[in-house]
Structure formats: C-alpha cells, structure tokens
Residue, then its C-alpha position, 0 to 999 in steps of 0.5 A: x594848148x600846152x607851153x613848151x618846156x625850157x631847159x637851163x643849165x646851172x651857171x658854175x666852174x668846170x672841174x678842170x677851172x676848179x684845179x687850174x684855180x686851185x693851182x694858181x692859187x697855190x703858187x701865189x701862196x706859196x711866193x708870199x710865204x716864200x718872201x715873208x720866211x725870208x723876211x723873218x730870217x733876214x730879221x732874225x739875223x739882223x738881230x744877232x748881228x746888232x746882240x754881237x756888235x753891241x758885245x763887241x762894241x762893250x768889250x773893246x771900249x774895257x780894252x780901250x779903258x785899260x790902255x788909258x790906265x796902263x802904267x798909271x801910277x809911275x814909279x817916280x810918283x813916290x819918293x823916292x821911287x819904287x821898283x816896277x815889280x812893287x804891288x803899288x806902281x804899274x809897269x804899263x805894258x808888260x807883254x805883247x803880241x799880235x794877239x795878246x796884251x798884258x798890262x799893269x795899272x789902276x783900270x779900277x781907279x781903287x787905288x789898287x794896281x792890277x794885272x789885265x791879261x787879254x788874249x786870243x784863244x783859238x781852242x779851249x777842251x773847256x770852253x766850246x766857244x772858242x775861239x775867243x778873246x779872254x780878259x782876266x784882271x788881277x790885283x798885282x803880288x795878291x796871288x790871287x784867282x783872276x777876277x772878273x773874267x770875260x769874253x768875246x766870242x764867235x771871233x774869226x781867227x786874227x792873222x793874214x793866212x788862209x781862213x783868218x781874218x786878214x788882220x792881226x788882232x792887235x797893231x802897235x805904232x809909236x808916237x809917230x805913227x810908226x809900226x811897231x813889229x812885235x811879231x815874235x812878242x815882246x815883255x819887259x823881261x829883257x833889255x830889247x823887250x823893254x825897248x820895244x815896248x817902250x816905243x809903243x804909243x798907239x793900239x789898234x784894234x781889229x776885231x772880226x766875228x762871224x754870226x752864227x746865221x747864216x745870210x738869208x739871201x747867199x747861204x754864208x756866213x755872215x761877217x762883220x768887223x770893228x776896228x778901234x784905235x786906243x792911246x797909252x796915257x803918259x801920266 
C-alpha cells in the first residue's frame, strides 16, 4: 500500500513583510543619525564658542592690564617734574570714547612709556574680519610703526540702536561710581577734555561676539557676552 504524500510550505517573509521592514528600518536609522549629526553640530559650535571666549577672556585681561599701567610714572616722580608730552612720563588717559581708549604708561613694565590705542572698527577694505576690536602700542615720541598689533574679532557692533549690542563698548564712572558721559569723546587736548578725564576711576567693559555657527537647535546666530570692570591705579 502506498503512503500519501505530505506537502510543506517553506516558512519565510512575504515580500510586502520584507518592505514594510525595510521601511521601519529606514525611519529608525534615520532618527539616529538624525540625533548623532545634531550632536556633532552642537559639538562643534561648543568648540568655537569656548576658542572665541577664551580670545575674548585674553584680550580683555591686556585691556584690564593697560588700565592699571595708565599714567604710571607721574610727572612729579622726577624732580622737578617733567611735562606730560616728555617721552619719559605718561599722561594716563589721553582719549576716550564709547568705543576707544588711548592711554599712556609703562604697560610693558620696561621702564619705557607707551601709547596703547585700543578701538572698535566697524569695517576695514584690508581686513575682512571686521568688525573688530584693534589694540596697537607704541613707544611714546619714538615715531615709530605700532607694535604689537592685535585684535578681536567676530565683535557684534557696541551701541543701543537697532542691530548692535545694546551696550557701549566702554562705560566710565568716577571714584563714586558715577557715570562719567563721554558721548561725543574727550582728550586731554582742552581744558573741559582734561576735566573730564580727570574724573574717570573705573572702566567697564562690554564685549558681545557673535559665533560664526550658527545653533544647531534655532538656525541663529549664536551670541555670547563678557563684561569686565578695570580700575585706574593712582600711582
């Protein structure tokens, strides 16, 4: 007698299974990558944020640094006492602005009196990186090229009007903490600029820059700020 014949089907996924699969697969992969490129981009902008602060953090502290040297030495530490356009005393605060200082003193402790200029320039046909903040130093009555030039950079404009900062980039009070309103500028070249600067204890400093990348999250720029008090030594 003959056995009867068993047929099986071999156990397997449908095509359609397959591409359903395939598909949930896809949409997976994709939200993993999706989160690790937003990782990297977060990453990425943490980086330059922390490279710009850290140059920020070193150029405010030469700023800080040349204050404290301002005016040091003092006409009346020679005798008799020299004149304050004499290479070998420094006049302290000799310009001011919102937006510039220019001083006199020994920043280099060399026993040599320089003139520091630091100042914001909002364009340069020379240097595309502006705007920025330039410092340049040179010995004073040697005329000289200006030493030891640098900069910062990516600076957001100083100012309260529309796309600037909404501080000025520099704040001066006197001993009591008064402002001290040098709007239009002042120098030691007239009596009412002498004035002025001579009531000028503090500086306050007010630096905003703008990253180059953008947030990874909002698509904007992304802006930080650093602020920083500097006090005038009375030597």
């Amino acid at each position: 007698m003959t056995e009867p014949r068993v047929c099986s089907k071999a156990a397997g996924f449908s095509l359609i299974e397959a591409m359903v699969g395939l598909v949930i697969l896809t949409i997976i992969m994709s939200a993993i990558f999706s989160q690790l490129n937003q990782v990297q981009k977060a990453s990425s902008s943490e980086a330059v944020k922390m490279d710009l602060t850290q140059q920020a953090r070193e150029f405010v502290d030469q700023m800080v640094r040349d204050l404290h040297m301002a005016g040091y030495p003092r006409p009346d530490m020679y005798s008799p006492p020299l004149p304050l356009d004499n290479p070998l005393v420094a006049a302290g605060l000799v310009r001011v602005s919102p937006t510039e200082i220019l001083l006199e003193g020994d920043v280099e402790t060399s026993g040599s009196v320089d003139s520091v200029d630091i100042q914001y320039v909002p364009a340069d046909a020379a240097d595309p990186q502006c705007p920025c903040i330039k410092r340049s130093e040179i010995v004073k009555g040697s005329g000289a090229a200006p030493k030891n030039f640098t900069q910062l950079e990516q600076v957001m404009p100083p100012g309260t009007g529309a796309g600037q900062s909404g501080e000025d980039l520099f704040t001066f009070f006197d001993k009591n903490g008064n402002p001290v309103d040098v709007t239009g500028g002042a120098d030691i070249s007239t009596p009412s600029g002498q004035a002025t600067i001579g009531k000028i204890h503090t500086v306050k400093i007010d630096l905003s820059l703008l990253s180059p990348n953008p947030d990874p999250v909002t698509r904007l720029p992304q802006r930080f700020s650093l602020s920083v008090t500097g006090h005038l030594n009375e030597y």
